[in-house]
Each structure stands twice: as C-alpha cells, then as structure tokens.
PAVEXBA-684997 format. One line per 4 residues: number of its first residue (from 1); for each residue x, y, z of C-alpha. Coordinates in steps of 0.05 Angstrom, whole numbers, padded with zeros to 5 digits. Example, Ala and Ser with C-alpha at 12.3 -4.5 7.8 and 13.67 -1.06 7.14 Angstrom:
1 = 00246/-00090/00156 | 00273/-00021/00143
END
This chain:
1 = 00899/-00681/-00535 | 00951/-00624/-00513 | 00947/-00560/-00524 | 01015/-00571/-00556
5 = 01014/-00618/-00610 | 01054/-00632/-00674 | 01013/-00664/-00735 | 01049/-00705/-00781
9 = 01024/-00674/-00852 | 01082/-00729/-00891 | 01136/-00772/-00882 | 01180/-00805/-00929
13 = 01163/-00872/-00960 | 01227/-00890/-00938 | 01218/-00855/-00869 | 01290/-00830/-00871
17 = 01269/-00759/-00879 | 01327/-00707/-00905 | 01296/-00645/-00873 | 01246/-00621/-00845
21 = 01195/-00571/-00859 | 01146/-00542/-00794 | 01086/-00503/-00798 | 01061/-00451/-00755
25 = 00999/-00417/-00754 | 00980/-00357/-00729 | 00940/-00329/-00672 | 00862/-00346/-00660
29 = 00873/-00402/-00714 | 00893/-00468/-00716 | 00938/-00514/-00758 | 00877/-00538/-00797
33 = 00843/-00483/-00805 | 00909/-00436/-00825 | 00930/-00488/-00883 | 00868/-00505/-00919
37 = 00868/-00510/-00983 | 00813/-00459/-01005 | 00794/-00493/-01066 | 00787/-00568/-01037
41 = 00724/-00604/-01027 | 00753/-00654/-00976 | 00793/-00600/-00928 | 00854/-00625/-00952
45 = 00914/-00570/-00935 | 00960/-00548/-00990 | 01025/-00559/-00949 | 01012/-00639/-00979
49 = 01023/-00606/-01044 | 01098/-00593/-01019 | 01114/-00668/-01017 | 01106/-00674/-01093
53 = 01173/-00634/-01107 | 01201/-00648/-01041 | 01183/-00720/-01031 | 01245/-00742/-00988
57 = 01231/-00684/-00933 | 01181/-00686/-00876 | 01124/-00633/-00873 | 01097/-00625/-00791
61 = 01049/-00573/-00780 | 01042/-00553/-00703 | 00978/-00534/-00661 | 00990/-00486/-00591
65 = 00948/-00451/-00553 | 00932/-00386/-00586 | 00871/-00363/-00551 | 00911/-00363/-00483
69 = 00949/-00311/-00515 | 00921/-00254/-00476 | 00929/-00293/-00409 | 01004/-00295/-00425
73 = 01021/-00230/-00449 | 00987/-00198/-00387 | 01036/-00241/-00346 | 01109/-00216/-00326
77 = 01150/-00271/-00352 | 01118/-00257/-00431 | 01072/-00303/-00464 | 01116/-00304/-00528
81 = 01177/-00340/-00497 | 01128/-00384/-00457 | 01097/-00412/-00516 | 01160/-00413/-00550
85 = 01195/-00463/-00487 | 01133/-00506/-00491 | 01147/-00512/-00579 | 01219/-00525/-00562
89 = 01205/-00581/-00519 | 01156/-00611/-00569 | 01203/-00607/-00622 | 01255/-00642/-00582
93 = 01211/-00695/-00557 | 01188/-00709/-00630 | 01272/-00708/-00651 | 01254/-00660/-00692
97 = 01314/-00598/-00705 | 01370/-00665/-00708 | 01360/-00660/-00785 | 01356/-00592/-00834
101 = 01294/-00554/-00818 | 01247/-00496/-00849 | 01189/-00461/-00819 | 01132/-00435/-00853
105 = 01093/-00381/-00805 | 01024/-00347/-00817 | 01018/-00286/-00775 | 01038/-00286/-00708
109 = 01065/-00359/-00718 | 01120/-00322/-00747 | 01143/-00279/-00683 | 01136/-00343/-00646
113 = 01181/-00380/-00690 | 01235/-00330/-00680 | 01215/-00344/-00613 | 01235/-00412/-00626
117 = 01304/-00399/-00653 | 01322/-00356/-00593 | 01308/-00396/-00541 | 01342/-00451/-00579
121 = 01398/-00425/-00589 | 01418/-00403/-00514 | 01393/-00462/-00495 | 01442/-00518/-00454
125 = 01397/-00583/-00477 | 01438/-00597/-00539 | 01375/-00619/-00578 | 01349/-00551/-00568
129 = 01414/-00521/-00594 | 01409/-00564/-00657 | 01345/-00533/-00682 | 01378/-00474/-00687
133 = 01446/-00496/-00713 | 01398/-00535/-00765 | 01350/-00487/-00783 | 01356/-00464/-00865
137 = 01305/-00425/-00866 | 01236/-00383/-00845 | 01179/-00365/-00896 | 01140/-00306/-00857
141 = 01068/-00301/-00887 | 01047/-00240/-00861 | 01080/-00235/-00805 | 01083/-00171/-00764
145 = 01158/-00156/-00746 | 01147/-00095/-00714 | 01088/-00106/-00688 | 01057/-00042/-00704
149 = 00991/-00072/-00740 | 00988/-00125/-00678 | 00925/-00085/-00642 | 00890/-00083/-00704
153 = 00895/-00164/-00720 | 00871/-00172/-00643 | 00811/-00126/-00652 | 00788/-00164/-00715
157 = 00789/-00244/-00674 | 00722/-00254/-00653 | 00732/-00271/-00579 | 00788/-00231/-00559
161 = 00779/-00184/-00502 | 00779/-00112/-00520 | 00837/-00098/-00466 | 00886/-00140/-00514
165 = 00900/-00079/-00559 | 00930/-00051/-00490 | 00962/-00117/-00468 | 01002/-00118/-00544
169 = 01021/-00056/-00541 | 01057/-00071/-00477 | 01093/-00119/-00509 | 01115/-00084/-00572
173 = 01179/-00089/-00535 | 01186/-00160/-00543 | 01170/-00155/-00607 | 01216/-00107/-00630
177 = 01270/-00142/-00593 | 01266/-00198/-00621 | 01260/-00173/-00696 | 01338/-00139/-00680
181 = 01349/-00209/-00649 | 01334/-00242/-00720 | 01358/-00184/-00767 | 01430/-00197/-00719
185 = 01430/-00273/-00721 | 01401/-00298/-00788 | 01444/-00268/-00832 | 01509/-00289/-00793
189 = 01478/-00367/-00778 | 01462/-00399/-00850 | 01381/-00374/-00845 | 01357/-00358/-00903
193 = 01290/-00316/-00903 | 01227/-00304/-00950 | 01165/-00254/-00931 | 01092/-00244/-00959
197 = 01055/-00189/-00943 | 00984/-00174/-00968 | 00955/-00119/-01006 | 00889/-00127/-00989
201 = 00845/-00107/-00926 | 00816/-00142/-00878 | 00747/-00112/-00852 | 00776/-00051/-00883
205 = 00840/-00053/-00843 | 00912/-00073/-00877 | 00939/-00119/-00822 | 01009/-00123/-00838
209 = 01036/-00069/-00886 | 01101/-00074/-00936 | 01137/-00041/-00873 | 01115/-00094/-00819
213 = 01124/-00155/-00864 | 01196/-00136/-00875 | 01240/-00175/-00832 | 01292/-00133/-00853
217 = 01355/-00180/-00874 | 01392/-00186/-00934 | 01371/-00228/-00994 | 01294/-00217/-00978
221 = 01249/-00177/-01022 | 01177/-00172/-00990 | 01124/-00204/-01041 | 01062/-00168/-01044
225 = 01009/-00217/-01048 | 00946/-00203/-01074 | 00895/-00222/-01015 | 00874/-00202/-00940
229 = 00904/-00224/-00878 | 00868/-00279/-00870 | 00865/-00314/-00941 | 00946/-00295/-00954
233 = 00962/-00364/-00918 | 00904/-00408/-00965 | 00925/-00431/-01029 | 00872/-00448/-01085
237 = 00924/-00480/-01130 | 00997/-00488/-01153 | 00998/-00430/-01200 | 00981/-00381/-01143
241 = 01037/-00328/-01139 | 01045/-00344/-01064 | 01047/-00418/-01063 | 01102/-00413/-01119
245 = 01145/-00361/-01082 | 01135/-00418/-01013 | 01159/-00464/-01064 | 01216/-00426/-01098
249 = 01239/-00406/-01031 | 01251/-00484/-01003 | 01283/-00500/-01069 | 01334/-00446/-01064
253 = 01348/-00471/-00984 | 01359/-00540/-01007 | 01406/-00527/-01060 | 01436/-00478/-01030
257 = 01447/-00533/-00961 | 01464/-00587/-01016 | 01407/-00623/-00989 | 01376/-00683/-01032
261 = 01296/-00679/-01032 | 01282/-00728/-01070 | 01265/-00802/-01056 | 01329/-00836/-01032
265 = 01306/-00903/-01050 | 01350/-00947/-01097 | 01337/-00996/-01139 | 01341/-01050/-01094
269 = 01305/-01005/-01037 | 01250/-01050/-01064 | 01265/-01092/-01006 | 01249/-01036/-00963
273 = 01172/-01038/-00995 | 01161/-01113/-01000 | 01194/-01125/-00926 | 01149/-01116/-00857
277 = 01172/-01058/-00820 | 01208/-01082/-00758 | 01170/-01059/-00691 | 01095/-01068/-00714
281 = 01069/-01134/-00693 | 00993/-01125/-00716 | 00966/-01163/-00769 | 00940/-01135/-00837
285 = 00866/-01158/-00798 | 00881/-01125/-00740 | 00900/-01064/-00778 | 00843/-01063/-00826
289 = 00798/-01071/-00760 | 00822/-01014/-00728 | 00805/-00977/-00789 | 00738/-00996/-00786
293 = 00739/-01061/-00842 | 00688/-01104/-00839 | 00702/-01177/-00842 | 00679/-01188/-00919
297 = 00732/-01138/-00933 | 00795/-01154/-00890 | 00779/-01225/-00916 | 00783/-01199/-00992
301 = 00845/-01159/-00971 | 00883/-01205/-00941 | 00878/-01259/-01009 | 00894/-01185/-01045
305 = 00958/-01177/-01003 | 00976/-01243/-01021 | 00967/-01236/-01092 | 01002/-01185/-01092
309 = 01070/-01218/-01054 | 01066/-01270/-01111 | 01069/-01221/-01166 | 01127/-01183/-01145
313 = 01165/-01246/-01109 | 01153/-01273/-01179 | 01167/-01231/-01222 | 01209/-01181/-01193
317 = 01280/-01215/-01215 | 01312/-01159/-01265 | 01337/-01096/-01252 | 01295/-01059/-01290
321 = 01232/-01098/-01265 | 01249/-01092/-01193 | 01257/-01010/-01214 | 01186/-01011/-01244
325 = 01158/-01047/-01184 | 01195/-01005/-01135 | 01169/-00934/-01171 | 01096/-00974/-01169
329 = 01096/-00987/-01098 | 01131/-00922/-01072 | 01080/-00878/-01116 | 01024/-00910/-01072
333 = 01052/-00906/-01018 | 01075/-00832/-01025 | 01007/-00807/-01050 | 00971/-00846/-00993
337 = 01015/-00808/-00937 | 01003/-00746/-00975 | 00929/-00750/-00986 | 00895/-00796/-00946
341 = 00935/-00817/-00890 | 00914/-00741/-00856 | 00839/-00756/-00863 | 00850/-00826/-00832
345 = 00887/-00796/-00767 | 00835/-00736/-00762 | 00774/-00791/-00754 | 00739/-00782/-00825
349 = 00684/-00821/-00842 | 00702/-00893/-00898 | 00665/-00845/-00949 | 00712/-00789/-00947
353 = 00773/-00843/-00937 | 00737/-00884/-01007 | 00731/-00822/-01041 | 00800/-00786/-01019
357 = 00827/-00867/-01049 | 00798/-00865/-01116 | 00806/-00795/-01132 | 00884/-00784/-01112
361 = 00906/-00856/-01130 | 00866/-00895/-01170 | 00846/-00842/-01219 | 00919/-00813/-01234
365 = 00961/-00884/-01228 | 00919/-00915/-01273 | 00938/-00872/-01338 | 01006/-00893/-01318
369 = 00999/-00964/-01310 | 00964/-00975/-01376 | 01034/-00984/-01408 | 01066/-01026/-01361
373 = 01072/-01102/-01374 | 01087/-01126/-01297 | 01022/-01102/-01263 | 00947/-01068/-01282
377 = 00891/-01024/-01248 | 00868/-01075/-01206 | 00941/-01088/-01168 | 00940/-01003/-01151
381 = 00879/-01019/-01090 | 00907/-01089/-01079 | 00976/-01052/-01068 | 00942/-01016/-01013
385 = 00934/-01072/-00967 | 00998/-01105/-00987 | 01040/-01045/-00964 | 00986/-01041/-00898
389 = 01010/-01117/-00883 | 01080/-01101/-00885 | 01069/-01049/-00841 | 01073/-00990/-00884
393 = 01006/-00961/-00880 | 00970/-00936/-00816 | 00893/-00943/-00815 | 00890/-00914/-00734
397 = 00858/-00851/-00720 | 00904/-00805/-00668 | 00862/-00822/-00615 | 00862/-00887/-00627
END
C-alpha cells in the first residue's frame, strides 16, 4: 500500500454523493488510530456515526506519511507543502474536490490541510483548483496555528528524534505563513471554520492552548474541550460536547451551501436497489468466495437472493409498497457501508464481520420490521446477499 492512501469510511447507497467530507489525522498517528471510537469493542471509528444525519455525503479519511515528517522539514523545499502536493494529487486522482467538500483535521492534519487549500488554489490543473473553489469548510481539532506548542507535541511522539524540536522551530515560518494565508483567504472564499482546543494536559504539557487553536477568522469561537491532546480527536458517544459541535458545524455548512444531505433516492429509486450495478461482472458466488464463504453458505445465499427477487418483483406494485421496500433495502444497505463494509476492506476475521452483522443490522431493523406486512426478520440477512448479487455489496478486502 502507499504511503498516501485515501480510505473510503461511506458512500451513498445511491453512490451519487452530494459532498464530501475528508479526514486528516495528525502527526505520528494514523487514520485508524486518530478516529477510533474510544468506547467501541470492534475498533469501529466514530466518523461512521456522521453518515446517520448526513447519509447522502461521502466520509474519506486519508493516511500520509507522518513519521517522515522530520526528514522533510530538515529539507529546503519544506516538508509541509511536499506532503500537501502528494494529498492534492490523491485527491484528484480519487475525483475527489469536483463536489462540496469539508475537512476534519486532528493536530497537525490541520496545518496540512491548509496546506491543501493553498497549493490548490494556485494550482493550473483545474481539478486542483476545484478543491479549493469547493471547499465549505475545515473543523481544526487541536490544531496548532501558530505553531508555538509544535516542539512540545514532537517531544511527547515516541520515536521522534530529539533534534525535531530544532527542525520545527525552523519552520515556525511556514507555519505562521500559512495561518495569515488562511485568516486572508477563508473569510473572502465561502470557508467556513470550527476549532477545538483542549483543556487538559498531556504528560503534564497543554499542547495546543486557547491561543494556538484559534485560527483567527470571523464566525469561529474556539470550544474548549474537556480532554488531552491526544483523546480531543476520540469520541465515546453522540452526546460528547465535541462530536456534537463536529456535527453542528457540518450542518450549518450544508445549509448554509443549500446542500441536500439526505438520501436522494425516490420512490421509484427502488430500481436503483433491485437492479445489478452496471460494470461488475462477478457473480453473487464469486463474490461470497472472495469473502471467504464456504460452499454450504454461498449455496444457501444464492436460493436467499432469489427469494428475495420474488418477494419484491411480486409484491412491489404500489406506490406505497415499492416506498416501504425501497426504505427496507436502502437501510441495509446504508448501515452495512457504515458499519461493516470498513471491517471487510481492513481484512477482519468472519467473527468480527458475523458479529459487526447482527449487532448493527439485525438487532436494530428488526424492531422496525415487526410492523410491516411486506417482509419479516428473516428477509433483513437474506437482503444482504440480494443487494451483494446485484452488485451492491463488496465482500473484497483492499488487498484483495
């Protein structure tokens, strides 16, 4: 894999995304690592949690090389900008920035995303110039805008040479630079801008202060949050002061863009669900092998596909069926990209996949489809492979 790489957290059942929202962690972490949800027993991330109110808007979460950090900023040219060229290009390549798009930054990922905009917007590739003309917004989780607390955060990264406090202080410059870049351009280009900064130390050290998390622009009120450095970016639930400010924050950028977040499906968008996807030519078997199925159980979920086709072909004639059915099959679908679709691609074990099924789908459709007359707990799991057949569902592992 490259040391540049953007993970798809959720897509759209519809995969016509409205916006985009990109995560960036910050330095000596990684996009995993940064987002977990602290209170999860499967290592699910809490940016998933996003889709719920936002379920028409795609949520990417990138990975870059953060412990080369000290390699770049000891070089002339400025690791900041170098990093930021490379995210450019793998935002382009992914056609991501050709929509409406929000970043969420932990740390240093939020220096880098200003990074980002810059060399966006002087750039003469007009993809590149779009994710700047697109951008709404940028949610800075303690991020240091001046830089000041930067050679404290280095000292505390297990790994990091000692000569790095020296290095960063060299590049204050850049640093400062860039946070009159943003202060200049945000205001004046449509970017709308939230900041967290904690209240509580790190190994005895605040990290980023009231004064460093401010990225000084108009309409944004530093939140103090009450945790360290390190846990400011890890969510235990919804209630948690910081997740609902994250969540406030995109609400307020989407209204205020008159951008539509929710599912843009129609009625008849039922099609959309009951239709193979044009482009994949692999069977439901072929599929369910990759995923590690054993025979007994592609056989049993192919006749459960089938049974499935019947039931909706069948039945599925009225409006106001053909609503119910659509609302059945794109609340699968939905809560499989959100919750298990990431443990699939990251190579978990069927256990974890089993367990990740029944908890998130089986357990919370069911109350609901007690009191529906067109379909029962058994069709929620057959569903599964019906929307895999058509072509909806993934079962490969990124490597794969």
């Amino acid at each position: 894999m490259s040391s540049f790489h953007l993970n798809e957290i959720y897509t759209p059942p519809n995969a016509l995304p409205a916006a985009d929202i990109v995560f960036l962690h910050g330095l000596g972490d990684a996009f995993k690592t940064c987002w977990q949800n602290s209170s999860s027993t499967d290592d699910e991330i809490w940016p998933v949690w996003l889709a719920e109110s936002f379920p028409g808007v795609a949520i990417w979460g990138l990975d870059y090389p953060t412990s080369k950090f000290s390699t770049f900023l000891n070089a002339p040219d400025l690791s900041i900008f170098t990093v930021a060229a490379s995210l450019a290009e793998l935002l382009r390549a992914k056609k991501i920035g050709q929509r409406p798009i929000v970043f969420i930054c932990h740390s240093l990922g939020g220096v880098i995303a200003k990074a980002i905009l810059r060399t966006c917007e002087s750039s003469t590739t007009p993809q590149k110039k779009a994710v700047f003309d697109n951008c709404k917004g940028v949610a800075f989780i303690a991020s240091p805008h001046s830089g000041a607390s930067l050679p404290t955060l280095l000292s505390l990264i297990p790994g990091v040479a000692s000569r790095q406090t020296k290095e960063l202080v060299r590049a204050n410059a850049v640093l400062t630079e860039l946070h009159g870049w943003y202060q200049g351009k945000a205001p004046t280009s449509g970017v709308s801008t939230c900041a967290l900064y904690e209240t509580m130390p790190t190994k005895g050290v605040t990290i980023v202060d009231s004064g460093s998390a401010n990225p000084g622009v108009p309409n944004c009120d530093p939140v103090p949050i009450d945790a360290n450095h390190v846990d400011i970016c890890k969510f235990h639930d919804k209630e948690q002061l910081g997740f609902l400010s994250i969540n406030n924050f995109l609400e307020e950028v989407f209204d205020a863009a008159s951008i539509d977040t929710s599912d843009h499906s129609s009625l008849d968008d039922l099609e959309y669900y009951i239709s193979t996807v044009k482009g994949d030519r692999l069977t439901l078997a072929e599929k369910l092998e990759i995923g590690g199925k054993g025979d007994r159980e592609i056989d049993d979920a192919e006749a459960e596909k089938e049974r499935i086709h019947k039931l909706v072909r069948r039945n599925a004639i009225s409006a106001s069926a053909r609503k119910k059915y659509r609302q059945f099959l794109s609340e699968i679908l939905t809560l499989f990209r959100i919750h298990v679709a990431p443990l699939i691609r990251s190579g978990e074990d069927e256990i974890t996949v089993n367990s990740a099924i029944h908890a998130k789908l089986l357990e919370p459709l069911s109350a609901k489809v007690g009191a529906n007359d067109l379909f029962n707990i058994a069709d929620i799991h057959s569903a599964i492979f019906y929307l895999t057949g058509n072509c909806h569902i993934d079962w490969a592992k990124t490597n794969d």
